[in-house]
N, C-alpha and C positions, 0 to 999 in steps of 0.2 A: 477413466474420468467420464462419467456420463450428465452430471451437472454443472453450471456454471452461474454463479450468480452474476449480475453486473450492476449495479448502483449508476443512475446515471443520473445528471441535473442540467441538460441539458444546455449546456454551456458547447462553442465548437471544438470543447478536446472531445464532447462524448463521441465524433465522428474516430477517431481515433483509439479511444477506450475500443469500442463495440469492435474496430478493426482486428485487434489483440485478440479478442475473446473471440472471433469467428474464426478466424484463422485456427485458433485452439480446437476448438468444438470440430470442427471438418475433420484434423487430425483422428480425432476423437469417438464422431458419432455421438457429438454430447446435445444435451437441449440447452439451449440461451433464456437464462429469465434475466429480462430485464428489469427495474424495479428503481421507482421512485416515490420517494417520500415527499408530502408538500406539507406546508407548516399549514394548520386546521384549527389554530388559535390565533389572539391578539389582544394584548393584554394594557388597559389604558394607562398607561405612564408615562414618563418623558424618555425612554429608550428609542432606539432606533428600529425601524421595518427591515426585515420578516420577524426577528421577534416581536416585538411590541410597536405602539402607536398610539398618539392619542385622538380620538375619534368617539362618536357614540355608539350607541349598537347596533343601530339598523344597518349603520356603515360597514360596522365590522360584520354585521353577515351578511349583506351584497358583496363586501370584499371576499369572505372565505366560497361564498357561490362561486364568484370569477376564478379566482385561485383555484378551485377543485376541476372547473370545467378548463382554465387553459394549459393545466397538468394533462388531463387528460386528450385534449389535442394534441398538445406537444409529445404525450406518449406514442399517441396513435399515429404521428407521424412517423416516428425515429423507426416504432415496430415496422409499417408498410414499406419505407425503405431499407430496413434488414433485408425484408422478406423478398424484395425487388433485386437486392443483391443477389440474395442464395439463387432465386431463380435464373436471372443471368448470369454466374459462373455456373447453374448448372448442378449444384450441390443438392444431394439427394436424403445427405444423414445427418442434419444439421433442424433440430425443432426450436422455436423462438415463441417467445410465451411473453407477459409480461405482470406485474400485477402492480398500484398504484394504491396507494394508502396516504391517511395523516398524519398527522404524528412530529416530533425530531427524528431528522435525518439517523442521526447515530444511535440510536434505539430502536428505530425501526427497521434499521439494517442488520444489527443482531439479532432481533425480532426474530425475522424473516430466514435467518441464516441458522436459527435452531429448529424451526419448521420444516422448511425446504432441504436442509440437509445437502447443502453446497458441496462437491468435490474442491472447486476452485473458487474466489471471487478475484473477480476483474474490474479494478476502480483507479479511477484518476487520480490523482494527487493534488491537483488544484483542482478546483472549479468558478464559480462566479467569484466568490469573496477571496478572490486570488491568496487564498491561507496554503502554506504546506504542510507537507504529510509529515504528522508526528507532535507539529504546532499549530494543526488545524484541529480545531472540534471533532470533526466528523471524522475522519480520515485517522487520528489520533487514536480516538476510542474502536473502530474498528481491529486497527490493529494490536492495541492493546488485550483487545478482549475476544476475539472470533479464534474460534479453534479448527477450523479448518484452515487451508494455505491459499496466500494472497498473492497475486500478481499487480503490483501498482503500476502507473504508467504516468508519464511524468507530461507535462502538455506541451513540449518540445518533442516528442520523441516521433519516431517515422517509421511505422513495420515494415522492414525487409527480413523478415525472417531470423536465427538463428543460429549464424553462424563462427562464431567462439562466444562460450559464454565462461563468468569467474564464477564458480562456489566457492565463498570465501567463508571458511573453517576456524573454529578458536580449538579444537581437536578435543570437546570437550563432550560431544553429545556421537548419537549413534550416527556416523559419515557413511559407514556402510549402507544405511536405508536410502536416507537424504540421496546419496549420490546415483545409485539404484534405483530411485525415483527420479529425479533428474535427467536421469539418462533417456526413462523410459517416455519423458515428458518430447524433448527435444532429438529423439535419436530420428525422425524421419529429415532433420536437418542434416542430418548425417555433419554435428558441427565438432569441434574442437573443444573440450571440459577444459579447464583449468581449475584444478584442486587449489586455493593458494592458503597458506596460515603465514601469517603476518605475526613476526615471533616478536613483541614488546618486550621481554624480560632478557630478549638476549640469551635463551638456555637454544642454543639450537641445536644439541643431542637431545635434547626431550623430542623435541620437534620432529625433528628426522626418524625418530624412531618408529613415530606415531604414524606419521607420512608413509613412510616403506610400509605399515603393514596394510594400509589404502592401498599400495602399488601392489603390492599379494596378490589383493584381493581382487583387484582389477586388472590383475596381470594380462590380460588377453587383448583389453584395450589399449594397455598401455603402448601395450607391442606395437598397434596398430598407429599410434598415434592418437586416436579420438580422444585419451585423456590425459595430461600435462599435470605432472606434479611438483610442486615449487615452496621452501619453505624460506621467507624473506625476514631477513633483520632489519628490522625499525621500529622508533618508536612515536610514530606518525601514522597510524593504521590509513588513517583516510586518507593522507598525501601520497602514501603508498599505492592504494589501491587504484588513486586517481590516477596517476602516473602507468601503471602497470596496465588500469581500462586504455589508456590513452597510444599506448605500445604496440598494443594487443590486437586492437581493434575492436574490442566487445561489444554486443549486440545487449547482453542480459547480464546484472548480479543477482546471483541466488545467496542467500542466507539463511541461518538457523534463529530464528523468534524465541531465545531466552530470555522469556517476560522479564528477570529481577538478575540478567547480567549482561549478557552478548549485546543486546539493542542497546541495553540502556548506556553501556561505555561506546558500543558503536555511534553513534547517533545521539548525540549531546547537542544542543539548541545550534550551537556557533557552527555545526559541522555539517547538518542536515544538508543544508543546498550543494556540500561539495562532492557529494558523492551522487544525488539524486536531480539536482537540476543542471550542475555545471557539465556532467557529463552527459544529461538528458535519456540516461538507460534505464529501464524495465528492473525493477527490484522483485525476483520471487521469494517469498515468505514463505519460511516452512515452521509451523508449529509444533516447538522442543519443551521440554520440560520447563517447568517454572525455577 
């Protein structure tokens, strides 16, 4: 992993976002771009500001001068205290970059993210217009659409590191990579995997069969302890997993990003907050077939 995107809007989670993604990057030896989008238009209607406003034009470009100049302080801030950071821990393999543009936020985060050729992106789940992830604009279309893998980060959440995290599995896609990746992501945490599939249909010889050949494969860890294999009957995916984060102790849920099934039955309007604010953990996003 030698890049990292980070979207940031300067809200006080982004102190928290940036904390995620350094933390990663050192593991790493990766460079940090951070990047923000500022609205570059204003369009006179009776709509609400930062889309629209009603105003003349001299107004609205004195407004888009301020707006472009206090994106760019506010960047040049956030940057010079990164870099304040790295220096006092000391960190030697960690590059911080940034680049600043107009545009909509969620276009120009894809933009960016087919250009730059991200390993990771690391993004909030709130920010100012306190929306969530999934039912927010920005955050929504990201993950909808960006082909590389996400780490959100919820603006309750608090970095202490790594240590149990769930991959929670529909046993439908390749587990062997994801998990293998995974591992390779958080093994300096030297933490506890929990493999879990959350069996809805009730067939738990499908399940178990699927599961053991994951333990096969992983037999060496399994040995060890580092990875926990578990096939749960219910038909409450999310109460389940809530109850099992809450057990467990989890630090992280890792998922597989099935644009057109796994999300979209995970994560249904009414459910989002119970998994991703009530328990306040780090979702990593891995990008699965459509």
């Amino acid at each position: 992993m030698k890049r990292i995107l980070v979207p940031v809007d300067f809200s006080p989670h982004t102190e928290t976002v940036c904390r995620y993604a350094l933390e990663i990057a050192k593991l790493n030896g990766a460079e940090i771009r951070l990047f923000h989008a500022y609205f570059d238009f204003i369009i006179a209607t009776a709509s609400t500001f930062p889309y629209s406003v009603e105003t003349n034009e001299l107004f609205n470009q004195e407004m888009m001068v301020k707006i472009k100049e206090d994106a760019r302080k506010d960047m040049d801030k956030l940057h010079h205290e990164m870099m304040d950071e790295i220096a006092h821990e000391g960190i030697k393999n960690v590059r911080v970059v940034f680049t600043l543009t107009g545009g909509m936020p969620e276009e120009e985060i894809l933009n960016i993210s087919e250009t730059y050729n991200p390993d990771l992106i690391v993004m909030g789940t709130r920010g100012k217009g306190e929306k969530d992830l999934l039912t927010g604009k920005v955050s929504s279309k990201v993950v909808q659409s960006a082909t590389c893998r996400i780490l959100t980060v919820p603006r309750d959440a608090k970095y202490h590191g790594f240590k149990n995290v769930v991959y929670a599995t529909d046993l439908k896609g390749d587990d062997f990579e994801y998990l293998s990746t995974l591992i390779d992501l958080v093994s300096n945490y030297k933490p506890v995997i929990h493999c879990i599939h959350v069996d809805l249909d009730y067939e738990p010889e499908a399940g178990k069969n699927k599961m053991n050949a994951l333990m096969q494969h992983f037999r060496s860890e399994t040995e060890i302890g580092s990875i926990v294999f578990k096939v749960i009957g219910d038909d409450d995916f999310l109460s389940c997993i809530d109850d099992y984060i809450q057990k467990q102790q989890i630090d992280m849920v890792a998922v597989v990003h099935h644009r057109k099934s796994f999300l979209k039955r995970l994560f249904t309007i009414d459910h989002t907050r119970q998994l991703l604010f009530h328990s306040g953990l780090p979702l990593y996003i891995f990008t699965g077939e459509a």
